[in-house]
Structure formats: structure tokens, C-alpha cells
C-alpha positions in Angstrom: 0.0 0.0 0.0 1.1 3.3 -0.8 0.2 6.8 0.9 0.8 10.0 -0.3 0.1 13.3 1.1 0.7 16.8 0.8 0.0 18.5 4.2 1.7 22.0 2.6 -0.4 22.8 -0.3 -3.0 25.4 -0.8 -5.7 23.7 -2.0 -5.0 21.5 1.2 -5.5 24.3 3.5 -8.3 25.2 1.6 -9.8 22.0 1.2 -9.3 21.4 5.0 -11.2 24.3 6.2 -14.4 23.0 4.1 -16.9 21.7 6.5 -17.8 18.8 6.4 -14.8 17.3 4.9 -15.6 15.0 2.1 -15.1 11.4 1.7 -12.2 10.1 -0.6 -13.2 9.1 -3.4 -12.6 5.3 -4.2 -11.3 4.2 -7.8 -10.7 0.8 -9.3 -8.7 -0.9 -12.0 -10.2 -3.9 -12.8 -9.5 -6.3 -16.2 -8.0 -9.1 -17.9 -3.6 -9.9 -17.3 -2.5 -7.7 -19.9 -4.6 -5.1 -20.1 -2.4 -2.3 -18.8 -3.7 -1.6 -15.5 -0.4 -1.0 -13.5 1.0 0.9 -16.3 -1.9 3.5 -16.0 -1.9 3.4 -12.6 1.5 4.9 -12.4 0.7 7.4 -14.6 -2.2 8.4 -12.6 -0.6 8.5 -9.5 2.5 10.2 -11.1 -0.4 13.1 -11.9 -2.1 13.0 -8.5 1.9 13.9 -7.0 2.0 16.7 -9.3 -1.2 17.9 -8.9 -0.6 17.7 -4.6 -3.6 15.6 -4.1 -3.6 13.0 -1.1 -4.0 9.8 -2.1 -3.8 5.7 -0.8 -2.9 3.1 -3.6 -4.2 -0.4 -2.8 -2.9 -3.2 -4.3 -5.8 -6.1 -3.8 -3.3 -9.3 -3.7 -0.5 -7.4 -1.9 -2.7 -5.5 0.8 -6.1 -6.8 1.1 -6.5 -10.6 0.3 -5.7 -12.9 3.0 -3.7 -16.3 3.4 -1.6 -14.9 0.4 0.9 -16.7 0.5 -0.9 -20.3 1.3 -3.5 -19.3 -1.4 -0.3 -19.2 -3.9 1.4 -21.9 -2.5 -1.3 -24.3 -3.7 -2.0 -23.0 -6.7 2.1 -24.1 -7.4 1.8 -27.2 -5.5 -1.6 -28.6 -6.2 -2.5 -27.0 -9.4 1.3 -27.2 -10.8 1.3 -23.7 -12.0 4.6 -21.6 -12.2 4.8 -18.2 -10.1 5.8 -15.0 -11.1 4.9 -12.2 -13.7 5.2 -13.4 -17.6 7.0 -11.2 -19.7 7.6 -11.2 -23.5 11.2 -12.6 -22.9 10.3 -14.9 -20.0 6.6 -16.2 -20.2 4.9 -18.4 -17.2 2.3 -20.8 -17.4 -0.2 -20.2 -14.3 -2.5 -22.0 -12.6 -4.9 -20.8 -10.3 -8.1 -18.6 -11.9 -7.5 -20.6 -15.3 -8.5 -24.1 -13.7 -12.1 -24.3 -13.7 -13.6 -27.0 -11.6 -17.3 -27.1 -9.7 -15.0 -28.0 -6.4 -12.8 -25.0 -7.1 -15.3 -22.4 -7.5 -16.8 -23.7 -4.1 -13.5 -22.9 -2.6 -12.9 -19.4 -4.2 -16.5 -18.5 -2.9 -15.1 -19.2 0.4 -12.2 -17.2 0.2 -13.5 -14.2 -2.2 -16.4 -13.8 1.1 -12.7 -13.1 3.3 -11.2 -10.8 0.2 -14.6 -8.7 0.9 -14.5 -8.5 4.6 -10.7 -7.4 4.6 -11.4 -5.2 1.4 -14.5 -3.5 3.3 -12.5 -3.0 6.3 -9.6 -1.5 4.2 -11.9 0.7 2.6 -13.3 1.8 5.9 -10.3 2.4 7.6 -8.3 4.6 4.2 -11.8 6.7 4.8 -11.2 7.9 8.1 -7.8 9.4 6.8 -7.2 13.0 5.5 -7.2 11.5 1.7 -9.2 12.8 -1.1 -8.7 9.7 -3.4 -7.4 5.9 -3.1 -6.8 4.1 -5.9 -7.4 0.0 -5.8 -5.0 -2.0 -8.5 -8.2 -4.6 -8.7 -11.1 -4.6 -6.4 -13.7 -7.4 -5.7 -14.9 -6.9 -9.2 -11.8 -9.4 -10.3 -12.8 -11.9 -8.1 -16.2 -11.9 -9.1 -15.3 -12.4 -12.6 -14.0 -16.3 -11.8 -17.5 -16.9 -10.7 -19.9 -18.1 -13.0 -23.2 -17.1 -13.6 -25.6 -19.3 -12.8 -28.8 -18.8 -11.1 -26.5 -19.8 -8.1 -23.3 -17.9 -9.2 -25.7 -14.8 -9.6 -26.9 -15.0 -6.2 -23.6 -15.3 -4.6 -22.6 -12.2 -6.5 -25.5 -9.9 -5.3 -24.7 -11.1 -1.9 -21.0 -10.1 -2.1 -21.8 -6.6 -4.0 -24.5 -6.1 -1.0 -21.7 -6.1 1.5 -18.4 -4.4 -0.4 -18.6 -1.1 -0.7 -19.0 0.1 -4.2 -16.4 2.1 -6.3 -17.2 5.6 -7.0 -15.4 5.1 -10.3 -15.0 1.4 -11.5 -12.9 1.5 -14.4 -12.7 -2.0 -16.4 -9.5 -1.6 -18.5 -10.6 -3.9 -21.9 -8.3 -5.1 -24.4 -8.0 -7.6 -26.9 -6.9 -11.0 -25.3 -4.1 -12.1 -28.1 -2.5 -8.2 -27.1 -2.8 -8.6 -24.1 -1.2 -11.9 -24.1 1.7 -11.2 -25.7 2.1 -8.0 -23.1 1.8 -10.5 -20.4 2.2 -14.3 -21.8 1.1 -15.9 -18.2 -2.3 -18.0 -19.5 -3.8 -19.2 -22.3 -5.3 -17.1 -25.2 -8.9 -19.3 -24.4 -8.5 -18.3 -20.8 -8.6 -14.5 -21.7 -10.9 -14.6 -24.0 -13.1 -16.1 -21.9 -12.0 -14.5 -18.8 -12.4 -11.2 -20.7 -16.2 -12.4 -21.3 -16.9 -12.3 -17.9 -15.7 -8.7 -17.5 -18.6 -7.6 -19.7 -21.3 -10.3 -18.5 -20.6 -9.0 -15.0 -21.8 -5.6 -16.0 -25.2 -6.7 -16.1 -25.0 -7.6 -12.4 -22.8 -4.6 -11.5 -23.9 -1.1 -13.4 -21.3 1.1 -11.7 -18.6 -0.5 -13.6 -17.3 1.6 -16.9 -15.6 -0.2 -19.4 -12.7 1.7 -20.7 -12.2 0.5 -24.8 -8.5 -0.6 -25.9 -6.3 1.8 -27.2 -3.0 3.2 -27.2 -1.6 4.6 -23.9 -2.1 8.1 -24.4 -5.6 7.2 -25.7 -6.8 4.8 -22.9 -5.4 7.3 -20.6 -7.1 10.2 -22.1 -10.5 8.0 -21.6 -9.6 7.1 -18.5 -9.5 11.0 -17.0 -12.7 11.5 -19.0 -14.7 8.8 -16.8 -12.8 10.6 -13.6 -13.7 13.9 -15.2 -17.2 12.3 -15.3 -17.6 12.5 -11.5 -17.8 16.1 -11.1 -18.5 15.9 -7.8 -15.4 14.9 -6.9 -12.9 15.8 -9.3 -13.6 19.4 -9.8 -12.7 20.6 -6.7 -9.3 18.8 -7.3 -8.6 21.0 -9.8 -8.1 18.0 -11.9 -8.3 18.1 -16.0 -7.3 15.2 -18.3 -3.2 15.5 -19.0 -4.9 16.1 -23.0 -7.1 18.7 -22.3 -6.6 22.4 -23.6 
């Protein structure tokens, strides 16, 4: 988790003697492997430093999911699947979210319920802070995706959503699976594809989540400041404007 904040600056001081103060505002990455998320997320944050705005970064595996390291010791020891992140000069072959079994899916239900207790307790606490944004490299949204929807899966889904706390911006980073795959060879290309599927199925069951098209990395970031730049509410007393803008 990182924190960064900027107790000096005058739209601090001005900010601080609003009353009330408002809430930070909660944004999520959310998408297939590949699909550029951590890259944009530096480049957002890099802004958010130069712009002197308070901000929490969240990574969900590193700082919110729990038994971590067990959780990835079986999916190495028991599934067989390699660890680390693929690169074009050194892929990986996974296995954890790719293997699909009924007994499986029974298990990840278990564990994604403790993801969404820590994650709403994480989000509660980053709240109480002097923050005006924090920023979530993947939220529950990417553990729902491994869940399919069946009458039960759907259920299970509702019941999850009713307890997490919702983004205020829930940005779903799309992009085409063999791209993305060769950005990040870690699974195979009928994994993503249908692993990308479930990103836009899931938006039927979760209508806060924005699907940001493929593109280039000045364009996906340019339509990634226009959905911020959508919630006015928040972002214009930031002083915020999209690094493209006139």
C-alpha cells in the first residue's frame, strides 16, 4: 500500500477548512492480465503527485487478500502452476483462476467472502484518513469475474456486492486477449478470451462499472481522465483536467 500526502499545499488548507470534509473518493482498476492496468496506474498516480492531491494506492493481492501466501502456495503445489509475472522474454504458465472445476469455484466463494470483509475493512479504515482519493489496482470486481453465472453464481454475486462497498469510479481496462497476451504471456489465449467475457457479463449484475475501450496509452489514458472527469462531484474541486485537455 502506498500513501501519499501533501500537508503544505494550498488547496489542502483550503480544502481542510471546508466543512464537512468530504469522503475520498474510491477508484478501481479492474481487467484481464495484460490489459495495462499497473502501467496506467503509475501514470495516474504520477499526476495525482504533481497535482498535490492526497491519495492511498491499494494493491488487492498485496494488501487486502488474506492467506496470500498459502492461497499461492497451492496454486504451485496442487495445481502445478509456475509463479511470477510473464514477460515477453520470459513467459509463465499459471495455474490458479485458469483451472475451472465445480469444487474449485466452491473454494474461491469461500475465500473471495474473506477478500470482501478485509477489502471492506480496508476501505473503511483509508476513509477515516485525510485522503481525497485511493486508488485499488483490482477490487472485488476481479474476483467476481471467476464466478460463473448461474442462477447460483448470480446470487452469490448480489450477496458479495451487497456487502463491499461500491467504487465511485469502477474503471474495467478492456483489451484484446491475443494483445494482451503477448504484453503478459502468463495464460492461455482461451482463458482470456473467456476471462475477458466475464468482465462484460458482469456488467449486467454490476452497473457502476465503466468499461474503458483498448487503445494506445495516451488514448486509454485520455479516456480514463474523462470517466474521472465524469464525476464532477469529486474531481472538480481537485482542480483536476485530463493531461490532454486544452
Amino acid at each position: 500500500m502506498t500513501t501519499t500526502r501533501f500537508k503544505k499545499s494550498g488547496l489542502r488548507r483550503v480544502q481542510n477548512n471546508m466543512s464537512p470534509r468530504p469522503e475520498p473518493v474510491v477508484i478501481s482498476f479492474s481487467g484481464i492480465d495484460g490489459s495495462g492496468k499497473s502501467t496506467q496506474i503509475e501514470r495516474l498516480s504520477a499526476r495525482l503527485r504533481k497535482e498535490q492531491v492526497a491519495f492511498v494506492r491499494f494493491a488487492f493481492w498485496d494488501d487486502i487478500v488474506p492467506l496470500a501466501e498459502p492461497r499461492s502456495q497451492f496454486s504451485r503445489r496442487i495445481l502445478r502452476g509456475e509463479q511470477g509475472v510473464g514477460t515477453p522474454e520470459k513467459p509463465v504458465q499459471r495455474s490458479d483462476k485458469n483451472v475451472r472445476r465445480w469444487y474449485l469455484t466452491g473454494l474461491r466463494a469461500v475465500l473471495y467472502g474473506l477478500d470482501a470483509l478485509c477489502l471492506r475493512r480496508a476501505v473503511a479504515q483509508a476513509r477515516r484518513k485525510n485522503l481525497r482519493l485511493i486508488v485499488f489496482d483490482r477490487y472485488i470486481y476481479d474476483q467476481l469475474a471467476n464466478i460463473p453465472l448461474n442462477w447460483l453464481g448470480r446470487l452469490y454475486i448480489q450477496l458479495v456486492l451487497r456487502f463491499v462497498p461500491a467504487a465511485d469510479i469502477a474503471l474495467v481496462l478492456d483489451a484484446e486477449p491475443r494483445a494482451a497476451l503477448r504484453r503478459k504471456p502468463e495464460y492461455p489465449l482461451e482463458f482470456l478470451e473467456a476471462y475477458r467475457q466475464s468482465y462484460l457479463d458482469l456488467q449486467t449484475l454490476v452497473p457502476e462499472l465503466v468499461l474503458v475501450p483498448a487503445g494506445d496509452l495516451e488514448t486509454v489514458e485520455s479516456r480514463i481522465w474523462k470517466a474521472i472527469d465524469a464525476h464532477t462531484s469529486a474531481v472538480i474541486p481537485l482542480g483536476l483536467k485530463s493531461p490532454l485537455a486544452c
